[in-house]
PyMOL CGO cylinders between C-alpha atoms (Angstrom):
from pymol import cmd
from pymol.cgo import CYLINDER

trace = [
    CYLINDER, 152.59, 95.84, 30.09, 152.38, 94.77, 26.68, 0.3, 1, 1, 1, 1, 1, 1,
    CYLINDER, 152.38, 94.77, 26.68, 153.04, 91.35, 25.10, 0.3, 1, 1, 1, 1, 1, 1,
    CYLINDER, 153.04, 91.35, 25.10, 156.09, 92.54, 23.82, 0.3, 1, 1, 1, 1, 1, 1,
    CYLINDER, 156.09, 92.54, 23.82, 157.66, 93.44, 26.73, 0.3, 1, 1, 1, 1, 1, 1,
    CYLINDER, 157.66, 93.44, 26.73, 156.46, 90.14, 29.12, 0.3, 1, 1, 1, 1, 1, 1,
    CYLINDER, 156.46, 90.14, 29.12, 159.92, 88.23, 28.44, 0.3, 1, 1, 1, 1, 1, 1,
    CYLINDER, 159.92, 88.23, 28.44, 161.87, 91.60, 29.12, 0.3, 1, 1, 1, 1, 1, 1,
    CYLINDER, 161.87, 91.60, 29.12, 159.90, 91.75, 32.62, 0.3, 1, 1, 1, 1, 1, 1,
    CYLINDER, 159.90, 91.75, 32.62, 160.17, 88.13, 33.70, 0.3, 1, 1, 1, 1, 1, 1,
    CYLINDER, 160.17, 88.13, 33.70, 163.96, 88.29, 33.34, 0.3, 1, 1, 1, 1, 1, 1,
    CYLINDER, 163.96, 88.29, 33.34, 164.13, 91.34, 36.04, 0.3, 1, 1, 1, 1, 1, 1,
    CYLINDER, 164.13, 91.34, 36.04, 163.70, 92.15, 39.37, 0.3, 1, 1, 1, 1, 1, 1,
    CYLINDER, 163.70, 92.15, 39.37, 162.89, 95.97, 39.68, 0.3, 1, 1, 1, 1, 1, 1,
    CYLINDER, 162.89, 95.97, 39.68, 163.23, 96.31, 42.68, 0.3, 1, 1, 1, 1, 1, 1,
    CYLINDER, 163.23, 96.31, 42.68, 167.21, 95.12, 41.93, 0.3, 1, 1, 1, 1, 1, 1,
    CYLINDER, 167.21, 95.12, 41.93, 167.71, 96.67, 39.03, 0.3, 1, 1, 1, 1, 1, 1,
    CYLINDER, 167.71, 96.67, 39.03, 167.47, 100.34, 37.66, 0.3, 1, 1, 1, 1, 1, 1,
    CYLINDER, 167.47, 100.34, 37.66, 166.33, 99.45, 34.60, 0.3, 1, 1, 1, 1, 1, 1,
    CYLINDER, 166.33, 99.45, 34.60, 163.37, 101.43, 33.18, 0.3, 1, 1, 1, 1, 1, 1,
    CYLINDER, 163.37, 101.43, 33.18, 160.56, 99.12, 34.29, 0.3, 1, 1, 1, 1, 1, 1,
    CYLINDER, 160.56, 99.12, 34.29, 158.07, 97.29, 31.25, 0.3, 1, 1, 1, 1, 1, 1,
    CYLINDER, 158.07, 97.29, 31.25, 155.22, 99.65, 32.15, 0.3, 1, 1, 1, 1, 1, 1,
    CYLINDER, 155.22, 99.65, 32.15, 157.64, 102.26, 30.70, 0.3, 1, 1, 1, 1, 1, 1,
    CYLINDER, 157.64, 102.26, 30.70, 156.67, 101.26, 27.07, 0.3, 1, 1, 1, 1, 1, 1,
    CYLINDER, 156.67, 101.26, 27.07, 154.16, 104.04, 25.49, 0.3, 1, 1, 1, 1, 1, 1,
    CYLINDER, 154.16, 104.04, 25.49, 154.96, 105.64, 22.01, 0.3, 1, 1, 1, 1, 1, 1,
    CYLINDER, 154.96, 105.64, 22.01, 157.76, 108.85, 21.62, 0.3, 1, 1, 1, 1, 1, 1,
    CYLINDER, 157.76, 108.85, 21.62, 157.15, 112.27, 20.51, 0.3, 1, 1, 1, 1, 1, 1,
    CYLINDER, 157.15, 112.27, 20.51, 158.00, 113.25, 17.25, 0.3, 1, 1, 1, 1, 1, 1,
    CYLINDER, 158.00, 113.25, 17.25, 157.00, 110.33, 15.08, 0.3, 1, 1, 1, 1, 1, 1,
    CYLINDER, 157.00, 110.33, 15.08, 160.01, 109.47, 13.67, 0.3, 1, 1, 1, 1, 1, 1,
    CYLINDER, 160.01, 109.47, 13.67, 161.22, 106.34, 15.13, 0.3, 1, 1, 1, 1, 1, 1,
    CYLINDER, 161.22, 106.34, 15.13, 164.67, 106.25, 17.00, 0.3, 1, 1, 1, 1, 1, 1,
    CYLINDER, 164.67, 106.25, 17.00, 167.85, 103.81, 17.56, 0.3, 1, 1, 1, 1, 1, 1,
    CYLINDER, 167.85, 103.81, 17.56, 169.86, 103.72, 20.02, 0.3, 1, 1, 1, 1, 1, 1,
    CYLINDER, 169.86, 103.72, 20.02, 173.26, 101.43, 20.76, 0.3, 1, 1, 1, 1, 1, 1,
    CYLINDER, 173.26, 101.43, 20.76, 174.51, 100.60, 24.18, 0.3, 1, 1, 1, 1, 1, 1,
    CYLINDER, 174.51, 100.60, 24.18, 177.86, 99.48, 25.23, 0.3, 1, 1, 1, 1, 1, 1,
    CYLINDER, 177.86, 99.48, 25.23, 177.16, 96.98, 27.40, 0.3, 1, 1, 1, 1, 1, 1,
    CYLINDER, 177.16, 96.98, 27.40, 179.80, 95.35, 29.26, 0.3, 1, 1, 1, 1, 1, 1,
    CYLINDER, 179.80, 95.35, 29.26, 178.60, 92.03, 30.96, 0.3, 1, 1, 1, 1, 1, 1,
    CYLINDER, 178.60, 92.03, 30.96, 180.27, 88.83, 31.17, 0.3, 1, 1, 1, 1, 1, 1,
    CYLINDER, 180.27, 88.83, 31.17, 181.61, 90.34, 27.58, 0.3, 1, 1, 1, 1, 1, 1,
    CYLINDER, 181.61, 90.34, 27.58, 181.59, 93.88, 25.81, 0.3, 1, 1, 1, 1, 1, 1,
    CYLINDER, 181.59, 93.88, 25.81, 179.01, 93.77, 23.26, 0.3, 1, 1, 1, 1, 1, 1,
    CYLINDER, 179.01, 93.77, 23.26, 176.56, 96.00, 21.62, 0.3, 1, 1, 1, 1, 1, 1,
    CYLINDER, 176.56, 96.00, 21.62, 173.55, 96.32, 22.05, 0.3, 1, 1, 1, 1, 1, 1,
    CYLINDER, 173.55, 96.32, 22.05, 171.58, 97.31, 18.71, 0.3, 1, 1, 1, 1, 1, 1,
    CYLINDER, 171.58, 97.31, 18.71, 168.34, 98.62, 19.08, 0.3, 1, 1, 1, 1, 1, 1,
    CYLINDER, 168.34, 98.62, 19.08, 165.35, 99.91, 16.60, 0.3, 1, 1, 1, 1, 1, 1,
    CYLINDER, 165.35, 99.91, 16.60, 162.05, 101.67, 17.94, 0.3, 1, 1, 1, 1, 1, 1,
    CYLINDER, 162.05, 101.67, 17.94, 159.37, 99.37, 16.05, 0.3, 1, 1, 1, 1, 1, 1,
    CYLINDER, 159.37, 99.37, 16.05, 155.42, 99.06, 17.47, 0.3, 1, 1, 1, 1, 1, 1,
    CYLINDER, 155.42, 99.06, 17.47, 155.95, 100.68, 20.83, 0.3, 1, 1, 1, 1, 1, 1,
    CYLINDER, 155.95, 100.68, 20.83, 159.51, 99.13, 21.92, 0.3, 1, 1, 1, 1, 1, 1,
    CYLINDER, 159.51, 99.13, 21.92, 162.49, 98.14, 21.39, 0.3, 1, 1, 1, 1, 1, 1,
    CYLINDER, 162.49, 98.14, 21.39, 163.47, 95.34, 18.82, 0.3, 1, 1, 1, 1, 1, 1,
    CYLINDER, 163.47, 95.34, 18.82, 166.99, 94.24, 19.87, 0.3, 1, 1, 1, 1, 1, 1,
    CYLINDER, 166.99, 94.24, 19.87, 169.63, 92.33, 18.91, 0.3, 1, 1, 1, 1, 1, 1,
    CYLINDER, 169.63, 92.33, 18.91, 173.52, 92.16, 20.86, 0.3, 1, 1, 1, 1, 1, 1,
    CYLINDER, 173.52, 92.16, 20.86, 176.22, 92.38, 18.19, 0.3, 1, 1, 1, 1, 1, 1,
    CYLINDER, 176.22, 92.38, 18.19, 179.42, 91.17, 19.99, 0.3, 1, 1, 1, 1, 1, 1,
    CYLINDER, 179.42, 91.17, 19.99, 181.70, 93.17, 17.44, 0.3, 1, 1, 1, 1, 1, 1,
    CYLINDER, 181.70, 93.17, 17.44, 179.52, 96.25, 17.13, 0.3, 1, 1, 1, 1, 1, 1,
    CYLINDER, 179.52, 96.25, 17.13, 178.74, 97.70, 14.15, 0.3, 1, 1, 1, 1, 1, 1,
    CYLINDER, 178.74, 97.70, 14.15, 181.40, 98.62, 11.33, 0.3, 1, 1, 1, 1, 1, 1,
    CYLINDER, 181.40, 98.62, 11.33, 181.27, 100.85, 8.76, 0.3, 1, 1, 1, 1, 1, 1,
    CYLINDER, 181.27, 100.85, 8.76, 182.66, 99.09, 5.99, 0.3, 1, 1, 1, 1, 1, 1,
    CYLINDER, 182.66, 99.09, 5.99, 180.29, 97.26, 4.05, 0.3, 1, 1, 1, 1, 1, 1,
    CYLINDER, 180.29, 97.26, 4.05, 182.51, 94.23, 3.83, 0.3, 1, 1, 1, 1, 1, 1,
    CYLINDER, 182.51, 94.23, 3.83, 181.95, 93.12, 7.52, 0.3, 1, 1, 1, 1, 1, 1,
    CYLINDER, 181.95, 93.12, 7.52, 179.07, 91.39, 8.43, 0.3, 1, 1, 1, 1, 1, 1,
    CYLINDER, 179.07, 91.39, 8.43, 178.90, 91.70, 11.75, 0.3, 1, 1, 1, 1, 1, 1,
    CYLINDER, 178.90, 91.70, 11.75, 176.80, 88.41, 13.78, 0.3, 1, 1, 1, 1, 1, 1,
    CYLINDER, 176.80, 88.41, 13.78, 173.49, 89.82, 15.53, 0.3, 1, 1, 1, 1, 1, 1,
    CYLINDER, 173.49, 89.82, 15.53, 172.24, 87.84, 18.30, 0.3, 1, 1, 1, 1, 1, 1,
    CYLINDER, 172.24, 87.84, 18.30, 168.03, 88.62, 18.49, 0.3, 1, 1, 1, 1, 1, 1,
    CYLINDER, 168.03, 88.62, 18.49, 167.49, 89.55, 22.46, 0.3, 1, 1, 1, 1, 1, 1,
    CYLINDER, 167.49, 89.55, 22.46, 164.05, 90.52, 23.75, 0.3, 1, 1, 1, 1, 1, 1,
    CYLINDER, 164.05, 90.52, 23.75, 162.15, 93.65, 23.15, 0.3, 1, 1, 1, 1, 1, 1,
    CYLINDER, 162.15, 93.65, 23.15, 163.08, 96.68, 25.61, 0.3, 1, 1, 1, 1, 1, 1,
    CYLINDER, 163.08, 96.68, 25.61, 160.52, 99.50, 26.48, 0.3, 1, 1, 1, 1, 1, 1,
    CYLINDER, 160.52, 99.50, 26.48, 161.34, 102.68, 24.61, 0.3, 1, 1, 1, 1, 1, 1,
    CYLINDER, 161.34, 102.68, 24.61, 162.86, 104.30, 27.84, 0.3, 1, 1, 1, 1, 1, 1,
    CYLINDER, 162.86, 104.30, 27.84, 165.49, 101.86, 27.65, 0.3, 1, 1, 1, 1, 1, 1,
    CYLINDER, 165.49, 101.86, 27.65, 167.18, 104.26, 24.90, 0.3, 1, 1, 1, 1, 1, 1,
    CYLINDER, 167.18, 104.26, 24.90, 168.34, 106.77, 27.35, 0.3, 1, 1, 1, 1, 1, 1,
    CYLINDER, 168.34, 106.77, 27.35, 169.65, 104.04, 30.16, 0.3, 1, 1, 1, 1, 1, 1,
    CYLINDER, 169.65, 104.04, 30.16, 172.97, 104.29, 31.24, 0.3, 1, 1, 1, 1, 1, 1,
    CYLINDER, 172.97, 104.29, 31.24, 173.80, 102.73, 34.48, 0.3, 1, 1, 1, 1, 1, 1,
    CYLINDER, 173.80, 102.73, 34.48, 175.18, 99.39, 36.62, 0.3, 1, 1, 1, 1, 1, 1,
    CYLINDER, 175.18, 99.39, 36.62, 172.87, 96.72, 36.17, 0.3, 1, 1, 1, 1, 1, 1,
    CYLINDER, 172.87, 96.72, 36.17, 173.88, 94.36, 39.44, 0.3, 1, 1, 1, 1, 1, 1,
    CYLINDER, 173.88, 94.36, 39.44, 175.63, 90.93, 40.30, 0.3, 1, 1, 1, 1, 1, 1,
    CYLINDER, 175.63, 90.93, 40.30, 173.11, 88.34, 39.95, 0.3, 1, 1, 1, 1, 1, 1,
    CYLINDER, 173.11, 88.34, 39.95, 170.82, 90.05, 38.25, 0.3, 1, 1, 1, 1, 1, 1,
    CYLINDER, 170.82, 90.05, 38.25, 170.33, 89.43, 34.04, 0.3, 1, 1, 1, 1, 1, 1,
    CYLINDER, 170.33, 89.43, 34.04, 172.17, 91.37, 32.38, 0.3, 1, 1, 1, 1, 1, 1,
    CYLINDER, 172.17, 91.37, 32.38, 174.47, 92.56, 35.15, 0.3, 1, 1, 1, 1, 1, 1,
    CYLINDER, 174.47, 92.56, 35.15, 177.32, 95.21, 34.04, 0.3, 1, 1, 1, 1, 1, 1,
    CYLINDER, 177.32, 95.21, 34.04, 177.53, 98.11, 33.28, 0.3, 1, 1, 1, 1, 1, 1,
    CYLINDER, 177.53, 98.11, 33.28, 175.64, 100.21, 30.31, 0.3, 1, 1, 1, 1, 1, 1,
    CYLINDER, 175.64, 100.21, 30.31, 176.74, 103.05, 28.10, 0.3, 1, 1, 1, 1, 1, 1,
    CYLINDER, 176.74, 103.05, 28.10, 174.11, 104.57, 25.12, 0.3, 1, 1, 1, 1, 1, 1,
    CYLINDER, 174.11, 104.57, 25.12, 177.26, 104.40, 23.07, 0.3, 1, 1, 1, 1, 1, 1,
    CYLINDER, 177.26, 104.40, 23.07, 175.22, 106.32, 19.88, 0.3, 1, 1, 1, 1, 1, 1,
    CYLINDER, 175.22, 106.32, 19.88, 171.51, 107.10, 19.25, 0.3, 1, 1, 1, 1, 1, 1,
    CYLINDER, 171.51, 107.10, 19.25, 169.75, 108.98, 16.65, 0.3, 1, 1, 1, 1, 1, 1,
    CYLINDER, 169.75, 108.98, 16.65, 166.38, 108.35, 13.91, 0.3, 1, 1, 1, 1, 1, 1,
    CYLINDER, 166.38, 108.35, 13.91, 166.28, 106.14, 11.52, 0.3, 1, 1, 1, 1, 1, 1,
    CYLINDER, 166.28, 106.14, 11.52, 164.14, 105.45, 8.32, 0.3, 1, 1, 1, 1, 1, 1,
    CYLINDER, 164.14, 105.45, 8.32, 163.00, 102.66, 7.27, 0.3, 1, 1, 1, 1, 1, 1,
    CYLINDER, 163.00, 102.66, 7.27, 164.47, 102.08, 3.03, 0.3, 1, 1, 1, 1, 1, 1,
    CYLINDER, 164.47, 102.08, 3.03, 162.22, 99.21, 2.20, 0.3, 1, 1, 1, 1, 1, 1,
    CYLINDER, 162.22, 99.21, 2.20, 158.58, 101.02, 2.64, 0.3, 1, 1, 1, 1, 1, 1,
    CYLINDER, 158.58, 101.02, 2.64, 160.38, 103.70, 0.64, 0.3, 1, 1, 1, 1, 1, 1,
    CYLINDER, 160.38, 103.70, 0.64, 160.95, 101.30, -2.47, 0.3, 1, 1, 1, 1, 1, 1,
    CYLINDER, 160.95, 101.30, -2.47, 158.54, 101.68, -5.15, 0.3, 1, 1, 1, 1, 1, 1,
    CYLINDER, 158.54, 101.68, -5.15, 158.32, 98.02, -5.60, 0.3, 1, 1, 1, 1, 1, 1,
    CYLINDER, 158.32, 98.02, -5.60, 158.65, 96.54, -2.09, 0.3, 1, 1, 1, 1, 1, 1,
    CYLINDER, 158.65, 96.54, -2.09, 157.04, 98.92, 0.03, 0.3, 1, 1, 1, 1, 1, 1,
    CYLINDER, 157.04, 98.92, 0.03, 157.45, 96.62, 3.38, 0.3, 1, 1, 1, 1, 1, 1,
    CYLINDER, 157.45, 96.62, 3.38, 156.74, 97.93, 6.99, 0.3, 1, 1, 1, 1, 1, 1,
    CYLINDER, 156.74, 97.93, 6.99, 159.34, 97.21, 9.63, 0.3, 1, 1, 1, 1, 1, 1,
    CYLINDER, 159.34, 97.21, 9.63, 157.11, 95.10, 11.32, 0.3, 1, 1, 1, 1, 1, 1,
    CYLINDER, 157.11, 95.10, 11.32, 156.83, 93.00, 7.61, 0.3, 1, 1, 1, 1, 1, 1,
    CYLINDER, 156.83, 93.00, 7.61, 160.75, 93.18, 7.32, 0.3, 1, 1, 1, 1, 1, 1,
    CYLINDER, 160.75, 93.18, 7.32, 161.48, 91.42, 10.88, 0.3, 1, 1, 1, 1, 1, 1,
    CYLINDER, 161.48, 91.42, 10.88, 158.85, 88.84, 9.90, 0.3, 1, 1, 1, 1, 1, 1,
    CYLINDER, 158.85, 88.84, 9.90, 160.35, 88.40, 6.34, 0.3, 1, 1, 1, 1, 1, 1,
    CYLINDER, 160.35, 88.40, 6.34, 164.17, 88.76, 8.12, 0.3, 1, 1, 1, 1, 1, 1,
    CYLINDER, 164.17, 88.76, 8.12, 165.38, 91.36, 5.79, 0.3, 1, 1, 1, 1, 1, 1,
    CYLINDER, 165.38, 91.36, 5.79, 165.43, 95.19, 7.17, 0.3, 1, 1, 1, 1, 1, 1,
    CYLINDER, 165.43, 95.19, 7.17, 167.00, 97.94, 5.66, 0.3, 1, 1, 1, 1, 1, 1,
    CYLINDER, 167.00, 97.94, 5.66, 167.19, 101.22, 7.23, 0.3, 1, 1, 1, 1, 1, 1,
    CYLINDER, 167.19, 101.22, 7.23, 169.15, 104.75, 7.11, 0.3, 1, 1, 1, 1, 1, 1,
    CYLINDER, 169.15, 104.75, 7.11, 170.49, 105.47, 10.31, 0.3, 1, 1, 1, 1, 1, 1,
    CYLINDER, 170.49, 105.47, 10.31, 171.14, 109.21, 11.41, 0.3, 1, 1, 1, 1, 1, 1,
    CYLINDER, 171.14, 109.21, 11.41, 173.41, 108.76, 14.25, 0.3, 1, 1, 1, 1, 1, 1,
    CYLINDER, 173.41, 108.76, 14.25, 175.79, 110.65, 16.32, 0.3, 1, 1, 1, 1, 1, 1,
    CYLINDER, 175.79, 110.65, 16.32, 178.73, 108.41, 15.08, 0.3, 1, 1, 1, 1, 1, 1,
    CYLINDER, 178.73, 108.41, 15.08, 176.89, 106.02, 12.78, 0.3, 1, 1, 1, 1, 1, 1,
    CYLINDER, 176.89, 106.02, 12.78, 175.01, 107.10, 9.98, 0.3, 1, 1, 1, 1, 1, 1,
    CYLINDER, 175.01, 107.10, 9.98, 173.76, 106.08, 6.51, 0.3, 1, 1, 1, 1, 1, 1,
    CYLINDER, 173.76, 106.08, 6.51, 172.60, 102.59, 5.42, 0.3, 1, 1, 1, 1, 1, 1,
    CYLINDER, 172.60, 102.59, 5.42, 172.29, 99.31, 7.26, 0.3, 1, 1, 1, 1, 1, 1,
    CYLINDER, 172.29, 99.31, 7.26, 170.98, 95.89, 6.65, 0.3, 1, 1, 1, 1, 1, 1,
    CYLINDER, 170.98, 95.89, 6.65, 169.96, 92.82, 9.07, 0.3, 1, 1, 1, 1, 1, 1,
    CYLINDER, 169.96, 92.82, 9.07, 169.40, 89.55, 7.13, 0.3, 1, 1, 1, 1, 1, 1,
    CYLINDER, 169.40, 89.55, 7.13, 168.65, 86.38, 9.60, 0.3, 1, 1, 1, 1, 1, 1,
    CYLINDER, 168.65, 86.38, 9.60, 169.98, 83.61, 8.48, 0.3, 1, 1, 1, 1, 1, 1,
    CYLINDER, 169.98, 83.61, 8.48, 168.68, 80.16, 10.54, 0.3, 1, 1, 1, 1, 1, 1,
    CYLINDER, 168.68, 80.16, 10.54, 165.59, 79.50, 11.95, 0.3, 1, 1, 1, 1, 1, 1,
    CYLINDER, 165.59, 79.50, 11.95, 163.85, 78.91, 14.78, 0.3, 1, 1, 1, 1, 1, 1,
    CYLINDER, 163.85, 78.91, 14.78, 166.17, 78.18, 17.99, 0.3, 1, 1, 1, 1, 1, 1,
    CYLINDER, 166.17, 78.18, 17.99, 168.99, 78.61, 15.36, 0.3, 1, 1, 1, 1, 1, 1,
    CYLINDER, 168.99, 78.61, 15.36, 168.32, 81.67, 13.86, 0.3, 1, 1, 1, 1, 1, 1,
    CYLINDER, 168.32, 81.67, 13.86, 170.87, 84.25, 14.23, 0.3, 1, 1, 1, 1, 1, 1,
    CYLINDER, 170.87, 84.25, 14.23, 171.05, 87.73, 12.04, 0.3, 1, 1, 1, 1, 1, 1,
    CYLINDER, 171.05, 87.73, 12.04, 173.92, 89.78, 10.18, 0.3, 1, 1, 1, 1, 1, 1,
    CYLINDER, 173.92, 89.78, 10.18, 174.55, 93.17, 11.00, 0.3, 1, 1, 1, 1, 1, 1,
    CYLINDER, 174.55, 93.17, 11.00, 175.68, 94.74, 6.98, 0.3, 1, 1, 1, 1, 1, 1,
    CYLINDER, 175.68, 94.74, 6.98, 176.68, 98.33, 6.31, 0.3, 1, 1, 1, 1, 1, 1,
    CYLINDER, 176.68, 98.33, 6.31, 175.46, 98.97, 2.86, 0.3, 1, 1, 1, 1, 1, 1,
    CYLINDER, 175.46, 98.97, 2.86, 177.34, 100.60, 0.34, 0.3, 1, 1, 1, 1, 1, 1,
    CYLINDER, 177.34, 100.60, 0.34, 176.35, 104.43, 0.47, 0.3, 1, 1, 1, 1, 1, 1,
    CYLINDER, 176.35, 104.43, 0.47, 178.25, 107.91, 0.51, 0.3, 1, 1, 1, 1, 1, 1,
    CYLINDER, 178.25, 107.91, 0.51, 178.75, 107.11, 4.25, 0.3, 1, 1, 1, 1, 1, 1,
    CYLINDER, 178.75, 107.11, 4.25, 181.08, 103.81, 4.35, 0.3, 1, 1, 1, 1, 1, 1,
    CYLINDER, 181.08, 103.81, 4.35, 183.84, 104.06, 5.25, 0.3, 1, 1, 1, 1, 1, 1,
    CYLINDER, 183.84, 104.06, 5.25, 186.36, 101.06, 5.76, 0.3, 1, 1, 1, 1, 1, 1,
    CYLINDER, 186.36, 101.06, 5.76, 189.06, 103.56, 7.36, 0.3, 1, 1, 1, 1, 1, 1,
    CYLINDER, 189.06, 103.56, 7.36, 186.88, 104.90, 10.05, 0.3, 1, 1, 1, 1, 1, 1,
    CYLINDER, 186.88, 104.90, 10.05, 186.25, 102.74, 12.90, 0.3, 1, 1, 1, 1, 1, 1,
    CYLINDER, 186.25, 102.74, 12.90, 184.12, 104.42, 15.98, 0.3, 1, 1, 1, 1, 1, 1,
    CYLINDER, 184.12, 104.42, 15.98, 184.14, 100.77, 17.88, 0.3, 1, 1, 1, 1, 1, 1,
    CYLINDER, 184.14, 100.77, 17.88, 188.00, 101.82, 18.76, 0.3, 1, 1, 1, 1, 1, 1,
    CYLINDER, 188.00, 101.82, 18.76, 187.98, 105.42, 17.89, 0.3, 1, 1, 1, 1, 1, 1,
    CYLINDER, 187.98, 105.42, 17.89, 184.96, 107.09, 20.10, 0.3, 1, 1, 1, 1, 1, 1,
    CYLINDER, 184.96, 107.09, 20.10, 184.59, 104.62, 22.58, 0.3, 1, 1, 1, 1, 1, 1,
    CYLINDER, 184.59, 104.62, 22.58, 182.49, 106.93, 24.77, 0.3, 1, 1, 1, 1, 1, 1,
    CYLINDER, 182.49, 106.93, 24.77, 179.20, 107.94, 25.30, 0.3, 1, 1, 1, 1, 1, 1,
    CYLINDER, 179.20, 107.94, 25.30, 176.95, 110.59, 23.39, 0.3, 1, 1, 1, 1, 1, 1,
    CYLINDER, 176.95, 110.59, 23.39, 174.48, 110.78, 26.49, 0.3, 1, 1, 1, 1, 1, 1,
    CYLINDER, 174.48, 110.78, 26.49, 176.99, 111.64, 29.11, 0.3, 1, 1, 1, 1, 1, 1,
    CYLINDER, 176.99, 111.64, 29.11, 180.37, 111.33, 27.55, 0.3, 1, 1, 1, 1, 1, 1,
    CYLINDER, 180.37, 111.33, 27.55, 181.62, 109.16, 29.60, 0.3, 1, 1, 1, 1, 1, 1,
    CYLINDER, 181.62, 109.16, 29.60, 183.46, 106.25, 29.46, 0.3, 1, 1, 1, 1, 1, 1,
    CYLINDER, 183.46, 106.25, 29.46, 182.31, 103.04, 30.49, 0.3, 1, 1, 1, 1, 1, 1,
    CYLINDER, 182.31, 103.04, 30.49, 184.84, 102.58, 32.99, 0.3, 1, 1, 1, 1, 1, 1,
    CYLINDER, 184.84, 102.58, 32.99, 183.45, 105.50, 34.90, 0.3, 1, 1, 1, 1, 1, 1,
    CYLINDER, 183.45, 105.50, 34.90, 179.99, 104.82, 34.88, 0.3, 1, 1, 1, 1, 1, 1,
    CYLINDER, 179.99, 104.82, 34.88, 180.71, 101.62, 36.33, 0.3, 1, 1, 1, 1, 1, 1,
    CYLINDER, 180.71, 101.62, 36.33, 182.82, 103.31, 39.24, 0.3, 1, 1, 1, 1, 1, 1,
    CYLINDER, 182.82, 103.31, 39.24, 180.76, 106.38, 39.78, 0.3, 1, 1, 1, 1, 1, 1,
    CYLINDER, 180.76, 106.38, 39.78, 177.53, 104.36, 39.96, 0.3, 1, 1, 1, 1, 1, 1,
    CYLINDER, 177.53, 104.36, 39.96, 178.48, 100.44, 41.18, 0.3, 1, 1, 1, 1, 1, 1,
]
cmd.load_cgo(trace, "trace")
């Protein structure tokens, strides 16, 4: 288990849950890094946003989801790191356990990071989450082109705003939150994950 992942394992049981356990970490093939966002409907629907950095999953839930018009900032709640395996769960995470509800990968895809591609900035992703400002280019399924995360806060308070930037792929008429509500691993909904698997 790495560090990263010790607060993600002391909030499970997995012999409860069928969550991909922490020793599930290890790197992906390909070398590009990936996101993935889950529907994830618990004691409320939120998002769950997540970005492959060092080995896991950085997360954050977004209770609106994302939007794709750069005027929305949409709050992003920092949750603990996930092993990389987490990007394909879907599945019923059980009564009493944390978490518990039922998960959807609502859209995955790559992403690049824009800051170490600056000229004059250059930052890793792991320098970005430190410094609280990360900009990447998502290529999802139904979410694509340019995000940012600023935190604003600190410490207990700290809280972080999910920003589409203003590229060739906002769009403030297009909302997949309400439109495609399903899916792109299985395409189903999340109503029928939750009765074909709780």
């Amino acid at each position: 288990m790495t560090k990263h992942l010790k607060e993600y394992a002391k909030k499970r049981d997995f012999a409860q849950t069928p969550e991909p356990g922490d020793e599930e970490a290890g790197a992906r093939s390909g070398g590009t890094p990936v996101f993935v966002i889950q529907k994830h409907k618990a004691s409320t629907l939120h998002y769950d946003f997540r970005l492959e950095v060092g080995g896991v999953l950085t997360s954050w839930a977004v209770p609106k989801g994302p939007s794709l018009d750069s005027r929305h900032k949409r709050l992003a709640v920092p949750t603990e790191d996930h092993p990389l395996a987490y990007a394909d769960f879907e599945g019923v995470i059980p009564e009493g356990e944390y978490g518990a509800g039922t998960v959807i990968v609502w859209d995955r895809g790559t992403y690049r990071n824009l800051r170490a591609e600056k000229e004059d900035d250059g930052a890793s992703m792991e320098e970005a989450l430190e410094e609280g400002k990360v900009e990447v280019w998502l290529e999802g399924e139904k979410v694509r082109g340019g995000f940012a995360l600023i935190r604003t806060g600190t410490g207990e308070d700290a809280r972080w705003l999910l920003i589409k930037l203003r590229d060739g792929e906002a769009d403030a008429r297009r909302d997949p939150v309400t439109t495609e509500p399903d899916s792109v691993l299985s395409g189903r909904s999340i109503e029928a994950v939750q009765e074909e698997e709780g």
